[in-house]
C-alpha positions as CSV (number, residue, x, y, z in Angstrom):
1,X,4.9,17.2,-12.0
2,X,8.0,18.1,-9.8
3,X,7.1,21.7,-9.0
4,X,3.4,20.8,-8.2
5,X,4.4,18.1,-6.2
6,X,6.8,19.6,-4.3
7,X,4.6,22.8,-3.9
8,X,2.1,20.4,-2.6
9,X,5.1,18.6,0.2
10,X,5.8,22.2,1.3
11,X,2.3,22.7,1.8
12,X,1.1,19.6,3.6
13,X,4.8,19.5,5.6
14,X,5.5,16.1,4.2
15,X,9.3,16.9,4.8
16,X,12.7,15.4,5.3
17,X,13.8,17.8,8.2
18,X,17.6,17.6,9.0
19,X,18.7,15.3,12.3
20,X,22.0,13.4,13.0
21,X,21.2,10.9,10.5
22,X,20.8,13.6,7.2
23,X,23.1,15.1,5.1
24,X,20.7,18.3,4.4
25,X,21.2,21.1,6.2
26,X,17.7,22.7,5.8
27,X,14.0,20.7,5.2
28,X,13.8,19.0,1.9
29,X,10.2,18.0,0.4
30,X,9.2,14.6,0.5
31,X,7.2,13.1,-2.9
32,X,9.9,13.3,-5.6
33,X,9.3,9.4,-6.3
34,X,5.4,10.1,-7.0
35,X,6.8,12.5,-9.6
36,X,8.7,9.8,-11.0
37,X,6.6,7.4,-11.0
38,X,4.0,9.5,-13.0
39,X,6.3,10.0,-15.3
40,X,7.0,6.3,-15.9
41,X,3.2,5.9,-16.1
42,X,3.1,8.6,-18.8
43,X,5.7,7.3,-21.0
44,X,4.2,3.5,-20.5
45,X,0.9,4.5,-20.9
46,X,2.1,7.2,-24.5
47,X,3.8,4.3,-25.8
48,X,0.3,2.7,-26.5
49,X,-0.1,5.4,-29.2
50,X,3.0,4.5,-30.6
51,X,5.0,1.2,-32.7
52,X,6.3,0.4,-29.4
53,X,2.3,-0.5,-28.7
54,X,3.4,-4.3,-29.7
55,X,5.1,-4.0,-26.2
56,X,1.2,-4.4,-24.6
57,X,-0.3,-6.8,-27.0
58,X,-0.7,-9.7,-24.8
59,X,1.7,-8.8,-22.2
60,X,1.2,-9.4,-18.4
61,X,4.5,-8.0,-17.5
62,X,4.3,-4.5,-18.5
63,X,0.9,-3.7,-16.4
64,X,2.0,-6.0,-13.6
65,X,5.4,-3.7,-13.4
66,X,3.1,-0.4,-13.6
67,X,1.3,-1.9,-10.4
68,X,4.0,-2.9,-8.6
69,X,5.9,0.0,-9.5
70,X,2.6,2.2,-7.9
71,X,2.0,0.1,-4.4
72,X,6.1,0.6,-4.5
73,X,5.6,4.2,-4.7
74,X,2.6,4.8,-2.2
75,X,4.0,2.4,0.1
76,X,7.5,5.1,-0.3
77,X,5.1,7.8,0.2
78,X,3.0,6.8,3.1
79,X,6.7,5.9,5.3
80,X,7.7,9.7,4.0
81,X,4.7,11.1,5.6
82,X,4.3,9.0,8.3
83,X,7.6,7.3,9.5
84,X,6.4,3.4,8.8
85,X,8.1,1.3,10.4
86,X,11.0,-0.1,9.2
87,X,9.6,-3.8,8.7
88,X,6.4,-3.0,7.1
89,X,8.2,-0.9,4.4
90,X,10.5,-3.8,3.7
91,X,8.6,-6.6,3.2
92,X,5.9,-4.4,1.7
93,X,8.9,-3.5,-0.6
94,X,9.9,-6.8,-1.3
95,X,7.0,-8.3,-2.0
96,X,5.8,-5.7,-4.6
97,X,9.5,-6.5,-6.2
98,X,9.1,-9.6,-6.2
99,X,5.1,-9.6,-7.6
100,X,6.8,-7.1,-10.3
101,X,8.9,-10.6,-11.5
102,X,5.8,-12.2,-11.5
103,X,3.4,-10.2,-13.5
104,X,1.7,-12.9,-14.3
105,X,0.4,-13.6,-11.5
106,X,-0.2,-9.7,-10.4
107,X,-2.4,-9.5,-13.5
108,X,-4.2,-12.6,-13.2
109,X,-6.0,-11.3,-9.7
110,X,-7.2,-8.3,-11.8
């Protein structure tokens, strides 16, 4: 998923470009956490096809840490393409982290 995904952030210019603040010294794709999180997803979703399938018999924690782990990652994406502000990213952050603790109730609204 890296290569396509990074193909993809060179393509669309979703890029870390160097500034004051960086430690790169030229542009850097943007994406790399959609590529991990699809390859969390994978290895959560394969393990239904495995003995470790006990791990989602009955469990609300394991899908409610693959959504939160997802709104996590598009809200990571969405400030790497368009510079969110600070505030939104954090509490939008937070409150996924804390939903994640509380799959439960994440998987109870769906």
């Amino acid at each position: 998923m890296t290569p396509l995904l990074r193909r993809i952030a060179i393509h669309t210019g979703v890029m870390a470009h160097p500034n004051e603040r960086s430690v790169h010294l030229i542009p850097a794709p943007y994406l790399g956490g959609v590529a991990m999180f699809g390859g969390l997803a994978g290895a959560l979703y394969a393990t239904r096809f495995t003995p470790l399938k006990v791990a989602w018999s009955g469990s609300t924690l394991l899908p409610g840490v693959i959504v939160a782990a997802a709104v996590m990652t598009a809200v990571g994406t969405l400030d790497d393409a368009y510079a969110t502000a600070i505030g939104a990213v954090l509490g939008f952050s937070l409150g996924t982290r804390a939903s994640a603790w509380l799959g439960d109730l994440l998987t109870s609204l769906w």
